[in-house]
C-alpha positions in Angstrom: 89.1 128.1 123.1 91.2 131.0 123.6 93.2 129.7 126.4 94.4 127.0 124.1 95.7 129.3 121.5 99.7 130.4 122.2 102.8 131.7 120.1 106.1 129.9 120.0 108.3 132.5 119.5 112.2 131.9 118.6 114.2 135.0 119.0 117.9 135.6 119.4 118.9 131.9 119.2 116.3 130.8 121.9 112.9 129.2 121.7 110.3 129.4 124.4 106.2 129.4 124.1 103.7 131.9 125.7 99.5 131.6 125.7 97.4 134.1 124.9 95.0 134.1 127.6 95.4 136.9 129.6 94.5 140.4 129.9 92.0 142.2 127.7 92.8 140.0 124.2 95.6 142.4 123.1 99.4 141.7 123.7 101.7 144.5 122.4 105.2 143.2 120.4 107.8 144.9 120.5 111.9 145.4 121.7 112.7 144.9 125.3 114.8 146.9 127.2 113.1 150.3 124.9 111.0 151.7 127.6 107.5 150.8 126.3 107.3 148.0 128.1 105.6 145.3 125.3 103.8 142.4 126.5 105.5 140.0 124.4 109.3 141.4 124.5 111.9 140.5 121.4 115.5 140.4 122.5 116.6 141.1 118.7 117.8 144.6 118.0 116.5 144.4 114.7 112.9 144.6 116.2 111.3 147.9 116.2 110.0 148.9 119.8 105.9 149.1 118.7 106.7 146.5 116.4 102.9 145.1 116.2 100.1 144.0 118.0 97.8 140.5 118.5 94.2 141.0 118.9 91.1 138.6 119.8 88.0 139.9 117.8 85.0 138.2 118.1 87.4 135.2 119.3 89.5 135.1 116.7 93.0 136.2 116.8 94.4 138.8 114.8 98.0 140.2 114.2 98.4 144.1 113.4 101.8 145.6 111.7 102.7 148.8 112.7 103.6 150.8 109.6 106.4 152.5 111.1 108.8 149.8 112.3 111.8 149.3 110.6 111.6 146.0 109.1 108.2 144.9 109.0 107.0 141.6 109.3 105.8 138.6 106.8 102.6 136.5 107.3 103.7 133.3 105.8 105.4 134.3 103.0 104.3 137.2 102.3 105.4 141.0 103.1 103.4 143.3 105.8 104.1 146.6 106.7 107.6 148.2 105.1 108.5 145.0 103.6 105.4 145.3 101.6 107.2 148.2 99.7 107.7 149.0 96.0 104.5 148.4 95.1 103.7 144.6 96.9 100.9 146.2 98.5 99.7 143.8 101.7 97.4 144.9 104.0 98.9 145.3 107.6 96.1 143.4 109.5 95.9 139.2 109.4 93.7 136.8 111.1 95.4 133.7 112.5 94.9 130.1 111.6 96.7 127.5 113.0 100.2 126.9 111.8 100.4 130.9 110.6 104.1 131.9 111.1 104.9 135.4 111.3 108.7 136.2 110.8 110.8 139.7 111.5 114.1 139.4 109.1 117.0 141.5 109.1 120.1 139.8 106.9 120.9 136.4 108.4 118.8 136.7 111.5 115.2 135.8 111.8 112.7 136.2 114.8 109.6 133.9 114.3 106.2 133.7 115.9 104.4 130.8 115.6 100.6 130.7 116.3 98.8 127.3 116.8 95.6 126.5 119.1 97.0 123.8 121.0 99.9 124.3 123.3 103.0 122.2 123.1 104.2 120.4 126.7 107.9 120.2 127.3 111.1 122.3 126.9 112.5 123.9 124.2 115.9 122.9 123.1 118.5 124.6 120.6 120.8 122.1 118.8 123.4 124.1 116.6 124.0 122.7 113.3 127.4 124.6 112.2 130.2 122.3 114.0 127.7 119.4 114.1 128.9 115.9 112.2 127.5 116.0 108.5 124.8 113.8 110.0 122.4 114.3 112.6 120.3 111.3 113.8 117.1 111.7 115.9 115.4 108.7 117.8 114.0 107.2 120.7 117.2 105.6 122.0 120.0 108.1 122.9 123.2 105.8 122.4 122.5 106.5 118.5 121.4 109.8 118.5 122.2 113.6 118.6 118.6 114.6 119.3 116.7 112.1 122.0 112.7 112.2 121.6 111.7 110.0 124.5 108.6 109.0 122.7 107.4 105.4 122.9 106.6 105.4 119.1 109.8 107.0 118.0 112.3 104.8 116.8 115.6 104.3 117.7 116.9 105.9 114.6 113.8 107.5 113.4 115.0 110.8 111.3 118.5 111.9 110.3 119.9 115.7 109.1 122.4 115.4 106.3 124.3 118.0 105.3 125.0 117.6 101.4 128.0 118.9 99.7 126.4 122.2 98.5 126.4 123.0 102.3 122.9 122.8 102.5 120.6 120.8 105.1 118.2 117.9 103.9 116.0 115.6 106.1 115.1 112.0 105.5 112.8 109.5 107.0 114.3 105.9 108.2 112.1 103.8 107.1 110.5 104.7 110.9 106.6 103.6 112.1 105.5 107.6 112.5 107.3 109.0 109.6 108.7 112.3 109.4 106.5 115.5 108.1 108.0 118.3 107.1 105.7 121.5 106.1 102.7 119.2 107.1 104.2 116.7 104.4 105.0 113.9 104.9 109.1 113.6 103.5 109.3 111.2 100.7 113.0 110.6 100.0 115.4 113.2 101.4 113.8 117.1 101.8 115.3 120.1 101.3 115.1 122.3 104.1 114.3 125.7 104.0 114.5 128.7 106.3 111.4 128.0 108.4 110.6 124.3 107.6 108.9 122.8 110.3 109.6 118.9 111.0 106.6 116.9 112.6 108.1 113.6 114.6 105.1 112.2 116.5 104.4 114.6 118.7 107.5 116.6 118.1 108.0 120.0 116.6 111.0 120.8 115.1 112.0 124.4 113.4 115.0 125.0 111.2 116.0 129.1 111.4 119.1 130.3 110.8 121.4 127.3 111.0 119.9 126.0 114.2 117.3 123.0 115.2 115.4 124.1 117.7 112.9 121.4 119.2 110.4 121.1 121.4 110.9 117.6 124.0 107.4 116.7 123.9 106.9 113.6 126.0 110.4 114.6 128.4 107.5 116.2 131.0 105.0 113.7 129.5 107.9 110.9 130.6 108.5 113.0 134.1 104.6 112.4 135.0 104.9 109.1 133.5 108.2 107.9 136.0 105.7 109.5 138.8 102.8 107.8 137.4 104.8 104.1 137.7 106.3 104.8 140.7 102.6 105.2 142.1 101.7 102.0 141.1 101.8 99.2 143.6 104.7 96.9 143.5 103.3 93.3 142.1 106.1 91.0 142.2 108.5 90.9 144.7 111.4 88.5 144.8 114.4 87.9 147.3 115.8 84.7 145.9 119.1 83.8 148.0 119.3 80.4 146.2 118.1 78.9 143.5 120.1 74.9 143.2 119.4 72.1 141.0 120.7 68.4 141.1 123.8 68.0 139.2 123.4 65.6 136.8 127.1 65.2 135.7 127.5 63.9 138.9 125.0 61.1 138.3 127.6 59.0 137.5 129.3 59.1 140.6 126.2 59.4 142.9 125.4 55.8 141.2 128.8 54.2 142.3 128.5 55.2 145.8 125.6 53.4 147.3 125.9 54.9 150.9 125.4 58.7 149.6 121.9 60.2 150.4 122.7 63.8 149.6 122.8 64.4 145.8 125.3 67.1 144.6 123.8 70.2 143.9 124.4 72.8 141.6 123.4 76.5 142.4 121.8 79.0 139.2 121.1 81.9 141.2 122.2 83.8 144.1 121.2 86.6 146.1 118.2 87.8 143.2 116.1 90.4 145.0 113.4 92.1 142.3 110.5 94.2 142.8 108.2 94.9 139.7 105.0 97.1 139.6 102.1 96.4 138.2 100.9 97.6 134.4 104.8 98.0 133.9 106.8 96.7 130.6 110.1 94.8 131.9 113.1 93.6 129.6 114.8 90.8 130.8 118.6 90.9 129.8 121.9 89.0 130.7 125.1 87.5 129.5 125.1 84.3 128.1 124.1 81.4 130.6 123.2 84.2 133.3 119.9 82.6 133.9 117.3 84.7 132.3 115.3 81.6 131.4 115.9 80.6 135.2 114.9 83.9 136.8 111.8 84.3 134.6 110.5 80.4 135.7 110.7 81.1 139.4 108.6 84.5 138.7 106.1 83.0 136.9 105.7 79.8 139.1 107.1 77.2 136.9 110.3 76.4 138.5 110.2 76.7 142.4 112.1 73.5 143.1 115.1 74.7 145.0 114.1 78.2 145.9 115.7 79.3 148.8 113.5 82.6 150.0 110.8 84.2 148.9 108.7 85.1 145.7 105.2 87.3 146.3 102.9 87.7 143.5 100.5 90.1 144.9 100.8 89.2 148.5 101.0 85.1 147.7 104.1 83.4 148.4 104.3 81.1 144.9 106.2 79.0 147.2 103.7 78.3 149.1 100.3 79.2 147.3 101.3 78.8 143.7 97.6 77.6 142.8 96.2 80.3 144.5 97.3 82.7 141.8 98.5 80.6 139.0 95.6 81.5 136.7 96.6 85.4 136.8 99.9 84.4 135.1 100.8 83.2 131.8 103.5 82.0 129.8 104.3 82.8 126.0 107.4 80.5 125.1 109.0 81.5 121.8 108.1 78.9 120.0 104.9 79.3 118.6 102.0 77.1 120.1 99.4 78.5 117.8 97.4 75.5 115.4 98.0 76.2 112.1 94.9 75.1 110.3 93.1 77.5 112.6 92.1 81.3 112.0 92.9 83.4 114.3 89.4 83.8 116.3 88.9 80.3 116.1 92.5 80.0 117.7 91.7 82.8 120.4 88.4 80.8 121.3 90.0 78.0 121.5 92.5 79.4 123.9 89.8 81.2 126.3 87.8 78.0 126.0 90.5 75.5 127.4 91.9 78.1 129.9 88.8 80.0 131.6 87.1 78.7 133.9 84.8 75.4 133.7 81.5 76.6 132.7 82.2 80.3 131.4 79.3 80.9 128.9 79.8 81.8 125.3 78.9 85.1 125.2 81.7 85.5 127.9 84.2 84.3 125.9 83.3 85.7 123.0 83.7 89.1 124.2 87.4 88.1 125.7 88.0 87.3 122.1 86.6 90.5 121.0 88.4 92.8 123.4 91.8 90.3 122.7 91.4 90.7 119.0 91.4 94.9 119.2 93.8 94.8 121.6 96.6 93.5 120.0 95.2 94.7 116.1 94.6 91.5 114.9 91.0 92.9 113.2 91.6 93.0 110.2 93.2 89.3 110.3 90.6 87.8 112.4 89.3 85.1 109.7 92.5 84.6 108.7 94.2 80.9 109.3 97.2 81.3 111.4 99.5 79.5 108.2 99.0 83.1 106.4 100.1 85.2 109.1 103.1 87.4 109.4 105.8 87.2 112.0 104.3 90.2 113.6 101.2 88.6 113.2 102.0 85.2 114.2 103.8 86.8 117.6 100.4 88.9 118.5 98.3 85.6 118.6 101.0 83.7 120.4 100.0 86.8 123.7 96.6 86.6 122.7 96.4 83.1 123.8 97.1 84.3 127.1 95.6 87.5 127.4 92.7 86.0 126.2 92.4 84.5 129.4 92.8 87.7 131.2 96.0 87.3 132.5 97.5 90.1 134.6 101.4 89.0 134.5 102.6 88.0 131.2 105.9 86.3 130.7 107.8 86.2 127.3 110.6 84.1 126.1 112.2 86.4 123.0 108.9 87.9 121.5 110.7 90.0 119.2 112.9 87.1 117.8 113.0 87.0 114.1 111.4 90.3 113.8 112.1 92.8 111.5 113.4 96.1 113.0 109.8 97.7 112.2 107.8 94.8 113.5 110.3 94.8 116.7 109.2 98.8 116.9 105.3 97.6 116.7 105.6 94.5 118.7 107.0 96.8 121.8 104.3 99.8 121.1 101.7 96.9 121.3 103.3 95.5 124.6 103.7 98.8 126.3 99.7 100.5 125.5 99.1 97.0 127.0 100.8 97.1 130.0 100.2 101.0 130.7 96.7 100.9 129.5 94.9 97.6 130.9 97.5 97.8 134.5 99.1 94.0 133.0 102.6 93.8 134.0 104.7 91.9 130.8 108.1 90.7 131.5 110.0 89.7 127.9 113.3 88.6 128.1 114.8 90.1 124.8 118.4 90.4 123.5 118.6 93.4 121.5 118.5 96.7 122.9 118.1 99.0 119.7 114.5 100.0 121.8 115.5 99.5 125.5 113.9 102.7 125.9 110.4 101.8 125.3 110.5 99.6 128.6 109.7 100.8 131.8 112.3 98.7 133.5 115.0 96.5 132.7 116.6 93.9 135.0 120.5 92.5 134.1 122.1 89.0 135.0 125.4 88.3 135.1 127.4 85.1 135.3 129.9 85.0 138.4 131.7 81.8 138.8 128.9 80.1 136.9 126.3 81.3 139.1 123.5 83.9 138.2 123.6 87.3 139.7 121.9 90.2 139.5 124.0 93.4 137.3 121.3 95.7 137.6 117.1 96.6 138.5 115.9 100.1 137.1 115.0 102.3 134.6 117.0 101.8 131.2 118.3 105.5 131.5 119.1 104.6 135.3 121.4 101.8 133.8 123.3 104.3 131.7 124.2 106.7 134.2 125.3 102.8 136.3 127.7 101.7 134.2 128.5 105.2 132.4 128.4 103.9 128.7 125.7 103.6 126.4 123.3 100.4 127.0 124.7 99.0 123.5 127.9 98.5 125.3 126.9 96.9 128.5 127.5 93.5 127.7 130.6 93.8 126.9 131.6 95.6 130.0 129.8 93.1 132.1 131.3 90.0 130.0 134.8 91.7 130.9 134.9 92.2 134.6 131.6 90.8 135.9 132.3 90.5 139.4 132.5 94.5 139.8 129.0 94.9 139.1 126.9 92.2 141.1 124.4 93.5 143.5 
């Protein structure tokens, strides 16, 4: 469809993206500022003031050279107009496929034009290479990288420029779950990059011209309408613990030798915890050591209630008071593994929706659970496997499934990603986050590394203050930078120093 079809055009050290869908299928190129008025106007003095013009014949886009600008233009690689001189020929007409890139050289500077019939969302950005470190990471998470790609399949450290001793620039892949495609292949080992190479990171262009990266933020509108798009949602789990206190049991001992005392000594785990989480939203759990993850996550999911002093709503029920109510909407996957061995993994998943779905569900019912549980988490292709021969990844998708299977819609997890590789920690989250965002279930996962913080909508901190468990922080993992004004990697630290300073 025409209205689909644009030109990214990077001129003058900027990079900005028009579409072709007005007026009568012919735009004019040509120098602004000339007085001829062009429809698409080129800052560059190099450019001639008729440089050319782009045509739709017969719904198909063409691009014309004029003959008599100054430093014609190339299709691709190859010469139109005067730089088609000494006998290169090259006709001065070219239909457009997608991907065509027509350039304008003079010297060192280059204006490109870039046609392609889908339209790219998000800004453009220029990122200067000359004065840059001889390296230049790009990833998800921006406390370890120049160029930030909020994109929930991005890595952390996904791609990285280097900048070799003949001066010249090369890109390599880390190892990353998208890979890294430059000139619509994909980069095997580290790739030279020309003037014009076009890096693909999921839905990311990138364009090296003329010493400069200039990149287009796909998914940084995409993650504006998604923050609208959560904040829509309906809050599911509201919490405004003042206390949380157990019985002490080093005080046993003493309780035992005084036979007139009634009132056992209690020890407190939280105070003052006030959370609200929204449904179909991914939450990290995080805290210093003995800050009382394990404790806050129990009295959200139900399991430890004893001692609760105020309230804790799971979609309007006080768990409190109506725990049963609700309790089969929320389930529990502890980090050990509870899965049976000997079993594959569909026997293992009916087994599951068998023991946990209501009395009386029929087989066909739980059959398709297991079906829809199986695609979900991508265990297809492993389905009649036993659970023995499974990977970690593997092993930790079944250990959901045994709760999703039984259509939970709040999933608590103790350390999913533990013992994880780096890539299966990258696919574990992906999986957790379609799940949430896609089928509105709201996972909390208490984790410890923070190498992909930015894949979750939310992340909660717990401090420890006097021994107690208080709450550091409740927001969006960017929200938590700009908090405590260092990069998340170094939050700990911070909070282990001076923890008082940042309870809420």
């Amino acid at each position: 469809m025409e209205q689909d079809r644009v030109l990214i055009i990077i001129d003058n050290g900027f990079a900005r993206q028009i579409r072709l869908d007005r007026g009568e299928g012919q735009w004019r190129l040509g120098r602004q500022n000339s007085g001829t008025f062009p429809d698409i106007p080129l800052s560059s003095a190099f450019v001639s003031k008729e440089h050319g013009i782009f045509r739709l014949v017969q719904g198909v886009w063409t691009y014309e050279n004029n003959p008599e600008n100054r430093f014609g233009t190339w299709y691709n690689s190859e010469p139109l107009g005067r730089a088609a001189e000494e006998g290169r020929g090259g006709m001065g007409q070219r239909t457009l496929r997608d991907g065509d890139a027509l350039t304008i050289r003079a010297g060192k500077e280059t204006v490109m034009l870039l046609y392609r019939e889908h339209p790219l969302e998000g800004k453009w950005t220029a990122f200067r290479t000359e004065g840059s470190e001889e390296r230049i990471y790009v990833g998800s998470n921006p406390d370890y990288c120049s160029i930030c790609l909020p994109l929930p399949r991005v890595s952390a450290r996904n791609t990285v420029f280097v900048r070799e001793a003949d001066r010249r620039w090369y890109v390599e892949d880390l190892g990353s779950l998208v890979g890294t495609w430059v000139n619509g292949k994909k980069a095997e080992g580290r790739e030279y990059l020309h003037n014009g190479s076009r890096i693909h990171i999921d839905k990311c262009l990138m364009i090296y011209l003329d010493g400069i990266l200039y990149y287009n933020e796909a998914g940084s509108e995409d993650a504006a309408l998604e923050r609208d798009r959560l904040n829509s949602e309906r809050i599911i789990l509201s919490a405004k613990i003042h206390s949380k206190k157990v019985n002490d049991k080093r005080s046993r001992g003493l309780l035992e030798s005084i036979k007139n005392l009634v009132v056992p000594v209690k020890k407190e785990l939280l105070h003052d915890v006030s959370l609200d989480i929204r449904e179909g939203t991914l939450v990290a759990l995080l805290g210093t050591a003995g800050a009382g993850k394990s404790t806050v996550m129990n009295c959200l999911n139900g399991m430890e209630l004893g001692g609760v002093t105020g309230s804790i709503l799971y979609d309007g029920v006080d768990l409190k008071k109506h725990f049963s109510r609700v309790q089969y909407q929320i389930g529990s996957v502890p980090q050990q593994k509870v899965v049976h061995p000997s079993l594959t993994v569909r026997e293992e998943l009916t087994e599951a929706a068998v023991l946990r779905l209501p009395a009386g569900t029929g087989r066909e019912e739980i059959r398709r659970r297991v079906d829809d549980t199986i695609n979900v988490l991508g265990l297809k292709n492993v389905e009649n496997s036993r659970v023995v021969k499974l990977s970690g990844g593997e092993m930790g998708r079944v250990n959901v499934g045994i709760e999703l299977v039984a259509d939970r819609k709040l999933l608590c997890l103790d350390e999913p990603d533990a013992g994880l590789s780096p890539n299966l920690k990258k696919e574990l989250f992906i999986l957790l986050r379609n799940l949430a965002h896609d089928k509105k279930v709201t996972i909390l996962a208490i984790i410890h590394d923070v190498s992909e913080i930015y894949m979750f909508d939310q992340m909660i901190m717990m401090v420890k203050v006097d021994n107690v468990g208080r709450l550091a922080f409740s927001g969006t993992p960017r929200e938590a930078k700009a908090r405590f004004h260092t990069d998340i990697k170094n939050i700990y630290e911070i909070l282990e120093a001076e923890p008082e300073k940042y309870i809420l």
